[in-house]
C-alpha positions in Angstrom: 21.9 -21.7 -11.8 18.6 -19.7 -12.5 17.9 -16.6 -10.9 15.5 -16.5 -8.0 12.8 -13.9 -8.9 11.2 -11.2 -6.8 7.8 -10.5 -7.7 4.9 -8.0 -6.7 1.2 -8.8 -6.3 -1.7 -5.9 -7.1 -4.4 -7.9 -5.8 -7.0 -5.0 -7.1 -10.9 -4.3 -6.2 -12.7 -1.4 -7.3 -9.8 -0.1 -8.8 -7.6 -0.3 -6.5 -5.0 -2.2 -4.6 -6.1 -3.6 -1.6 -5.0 -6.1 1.0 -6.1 -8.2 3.9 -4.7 -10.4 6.2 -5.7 -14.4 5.3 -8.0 -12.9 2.8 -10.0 -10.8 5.2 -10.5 -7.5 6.5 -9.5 -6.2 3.0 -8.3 -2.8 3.3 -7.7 0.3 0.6 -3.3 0.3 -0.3 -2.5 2.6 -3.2 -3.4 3.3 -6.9 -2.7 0.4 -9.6 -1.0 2.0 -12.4 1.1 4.1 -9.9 2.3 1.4 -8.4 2.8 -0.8 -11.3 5.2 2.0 -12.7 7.2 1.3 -8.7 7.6 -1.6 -9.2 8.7 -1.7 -12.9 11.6 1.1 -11.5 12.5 -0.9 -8.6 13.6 -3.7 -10.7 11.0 -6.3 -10.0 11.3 -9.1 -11.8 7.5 -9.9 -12.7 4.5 -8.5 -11.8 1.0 -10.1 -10.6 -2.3 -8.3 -11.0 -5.3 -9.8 -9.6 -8.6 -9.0 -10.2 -9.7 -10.5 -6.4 -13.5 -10.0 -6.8 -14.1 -11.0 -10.4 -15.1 -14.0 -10.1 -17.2 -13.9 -6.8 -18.9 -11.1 -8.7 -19.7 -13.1 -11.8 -17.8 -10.7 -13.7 -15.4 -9.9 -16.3 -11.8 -8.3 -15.4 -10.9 -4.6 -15.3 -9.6 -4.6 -18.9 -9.0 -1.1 -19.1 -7.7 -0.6 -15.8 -5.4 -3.8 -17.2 -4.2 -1.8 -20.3 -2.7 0.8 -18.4 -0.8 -1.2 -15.3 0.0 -3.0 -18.8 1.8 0.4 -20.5 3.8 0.8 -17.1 5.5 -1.7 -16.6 8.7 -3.7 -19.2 8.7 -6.9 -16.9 7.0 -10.0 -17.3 3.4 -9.3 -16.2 0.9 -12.0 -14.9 -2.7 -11.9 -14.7 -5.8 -13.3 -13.1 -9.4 -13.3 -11.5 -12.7 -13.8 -13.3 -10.4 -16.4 -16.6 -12.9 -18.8 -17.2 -12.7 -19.4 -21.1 -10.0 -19.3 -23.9 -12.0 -16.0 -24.5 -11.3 -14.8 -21.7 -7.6 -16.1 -21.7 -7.7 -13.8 -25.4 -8.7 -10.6 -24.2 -6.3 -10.6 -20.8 -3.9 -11.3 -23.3 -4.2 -8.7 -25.8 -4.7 -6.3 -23.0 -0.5 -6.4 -22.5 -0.6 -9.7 -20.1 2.2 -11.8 -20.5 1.4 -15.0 -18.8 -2.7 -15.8 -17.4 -3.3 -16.8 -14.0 -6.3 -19.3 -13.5 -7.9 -20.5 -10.5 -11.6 -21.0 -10.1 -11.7 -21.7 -13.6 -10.2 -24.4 -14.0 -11.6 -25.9 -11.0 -14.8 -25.4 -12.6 -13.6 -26.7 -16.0 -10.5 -28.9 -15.3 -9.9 -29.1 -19.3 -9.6 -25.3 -19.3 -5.6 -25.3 -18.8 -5.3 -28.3 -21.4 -7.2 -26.0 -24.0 -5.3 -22.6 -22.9 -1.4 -24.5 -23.4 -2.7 -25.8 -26.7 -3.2 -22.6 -27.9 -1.0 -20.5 -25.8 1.7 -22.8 -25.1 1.9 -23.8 -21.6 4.4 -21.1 -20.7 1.6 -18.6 -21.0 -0.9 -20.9 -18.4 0.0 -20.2 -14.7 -1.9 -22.4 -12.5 -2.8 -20.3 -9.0 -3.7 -21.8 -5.7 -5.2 -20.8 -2.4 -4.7 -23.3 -0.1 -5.5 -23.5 3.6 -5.3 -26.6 6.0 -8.3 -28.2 6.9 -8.3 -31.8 8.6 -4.8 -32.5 8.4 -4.6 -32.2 4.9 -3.9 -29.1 2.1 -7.0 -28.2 1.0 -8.0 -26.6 -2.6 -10.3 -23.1 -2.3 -12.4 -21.3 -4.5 -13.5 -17.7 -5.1 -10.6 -16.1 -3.8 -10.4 -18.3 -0.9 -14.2 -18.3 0.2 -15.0 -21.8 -0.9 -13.7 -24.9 0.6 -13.6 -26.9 -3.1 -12.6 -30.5 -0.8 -10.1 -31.5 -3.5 -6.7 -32.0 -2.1 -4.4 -29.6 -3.2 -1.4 -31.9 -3.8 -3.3 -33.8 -6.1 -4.5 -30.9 -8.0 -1.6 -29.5 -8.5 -0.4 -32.6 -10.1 -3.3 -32.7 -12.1 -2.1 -29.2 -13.3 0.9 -29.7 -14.4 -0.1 -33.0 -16.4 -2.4 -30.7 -18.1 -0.5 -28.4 -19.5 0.3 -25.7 -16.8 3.6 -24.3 -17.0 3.7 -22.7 -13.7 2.6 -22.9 -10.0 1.6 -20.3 -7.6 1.2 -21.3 -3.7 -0.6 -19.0 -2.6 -0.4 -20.1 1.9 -4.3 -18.7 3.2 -2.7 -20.1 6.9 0.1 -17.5 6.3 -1.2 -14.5 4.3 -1.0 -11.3 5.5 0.5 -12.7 8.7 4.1 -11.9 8.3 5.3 -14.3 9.8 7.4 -16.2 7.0 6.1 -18.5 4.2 5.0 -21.7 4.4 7.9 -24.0 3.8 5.6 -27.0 5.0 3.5 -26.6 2.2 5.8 -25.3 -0.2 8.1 -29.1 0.0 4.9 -30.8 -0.1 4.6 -29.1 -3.4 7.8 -29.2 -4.5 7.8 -33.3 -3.6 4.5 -33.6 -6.3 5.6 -31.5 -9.1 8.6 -30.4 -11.4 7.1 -27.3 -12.4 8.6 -23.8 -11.1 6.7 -22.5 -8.9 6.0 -19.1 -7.2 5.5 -19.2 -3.3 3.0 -16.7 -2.1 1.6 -15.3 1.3 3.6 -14.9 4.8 6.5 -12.4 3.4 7.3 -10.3 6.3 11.2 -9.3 6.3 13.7 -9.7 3.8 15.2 -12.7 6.4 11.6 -14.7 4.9 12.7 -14.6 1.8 16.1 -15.8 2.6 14.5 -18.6 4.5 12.7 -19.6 1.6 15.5 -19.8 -1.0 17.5 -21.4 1.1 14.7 -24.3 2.2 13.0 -25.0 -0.6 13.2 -25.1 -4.5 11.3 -22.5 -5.6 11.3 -20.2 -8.2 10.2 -16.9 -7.2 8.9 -15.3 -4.0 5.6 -13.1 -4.1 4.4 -10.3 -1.9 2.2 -7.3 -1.7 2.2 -5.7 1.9 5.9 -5.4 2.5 6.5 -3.7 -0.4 3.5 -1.6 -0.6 4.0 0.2 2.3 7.6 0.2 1.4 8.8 -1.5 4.7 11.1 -3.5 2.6 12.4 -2.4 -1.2 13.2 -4.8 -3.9 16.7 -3.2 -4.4 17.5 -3.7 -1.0 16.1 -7.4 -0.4 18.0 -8.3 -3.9 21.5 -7.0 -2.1 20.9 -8.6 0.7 20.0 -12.0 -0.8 23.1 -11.7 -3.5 25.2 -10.9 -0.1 23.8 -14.1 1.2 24.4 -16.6 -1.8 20.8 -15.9 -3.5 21.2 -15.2 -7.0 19.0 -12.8 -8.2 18.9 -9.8 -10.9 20.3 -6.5 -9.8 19.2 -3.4 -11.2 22.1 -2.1 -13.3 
């Protein structure tokens, strides 16, 4: 049986991490290489770091903001925001990034992910997702969640994994920020259209959540930011309490 994972999100802007509640009302948290070196300590498992306003900005990612979240940390680390090229999949890489996180990208250029697991083999290609409910049905956005794209997210993320992804995250806009557990709705409709692991993102308020998640659906990894920035919950302690409850996870030895 594979471990469950535990993994962090930086979602970073200016600098700085920062978080909102379903992607608004963005709000200053704490300084990225600081708490990239936390997390590394606390025996996270991964870590994310998300460049949230590179691509609305037109830009290219913090690269040498990258490099030193990079030195911190002796975990897998995943990045994203503003990867819309091979290049671009080249220089997150050589920055220290383990895996590369596309979204917009490769809604804009669909053959993106079939170019980047050629090269990078398609462990290294993480397919994200913001998704949000509109009409009855799980719908794709844009931008870091700004733009409506209409495609059906289901679909897409099918279209993913045929492509060459090696990796889903499920990132919940109707849950985000909210607390209120993750989407397990969403998350076995996901499950139910593709074999790949896959990373389920947004709603994480108590260690209970996570339980809930591991114990309803077959995911790979749970993701947060809040709870564990303003240290309301600690990855030591949620990886007890999951290992008391059946989860297997890593402890810290």
């Amino acid at each position: 049986m594979l471990t469950k994972r535990i993994i962090p999100c930086l979602d970073i802007r200016d600098g700085r991490v920062v978080k909102g509640v379903k992607f608004e009302g963005i709000q200053d948290v704490t300084d990225p290489v600081d708490a990239a070196a936390f997390y590394n300590a606390q025996g996270a498992d991964e870590l994310v770091f998300y460049d949230i306003t590179a691509t609305h900005e037109n830009r290219g990612l913090f690269v040498d903001l990258l490099r030193k979240v990079a030195s911190q940390v002796f975990i897998p680390l995943t990045v994203g925001g503003g990867i819309n090229s091979l290049d671009d999949f080249e220089r997150v890489l050589s920055c220290g990034a383990d895996k590369v996180s596309v979204n917009s990208g490769a809604i804009k250029d669909p053959g993106l992910i079939e170019a980047a697991a050629k090269k990078y083999g398609d462990q290294c290609v993480v397919l994200s997702m913001d998704v949000k409910r509109v009409d009855g049905e799980f719908r794709l956005f844009s931008a870091g969640g700004r733009i409506d794209t209409g495609i059906d997210a289901l679909e897409w993320a099918y279209k993913g994994q045929e492509s060459g992804a090696g990796e889903l995250v499920v990132n919940s806009i109707d849950t985000d920020g909210v607390r209120g557990g993750f989407d397990i709705e969403l998350l076995c409709a996901m499950r139910a259209v593709s074999t790949l692991p896959i990373i389920a993102s947004g709603g994480a308020g108590t260690k209970e959540h996570f339980l809930e998640l591991f114990e309803q659906v077959d995911v790979d990894a749970g993701l947060a930011a809040s709870i564990f920035h303003f240290k309301e919950l600690l990855i030591p302690d949620l990886k007890e309490y999951l290992n008391e409850n059946g989860i297997e996870v890593r402890m810290l030895k």
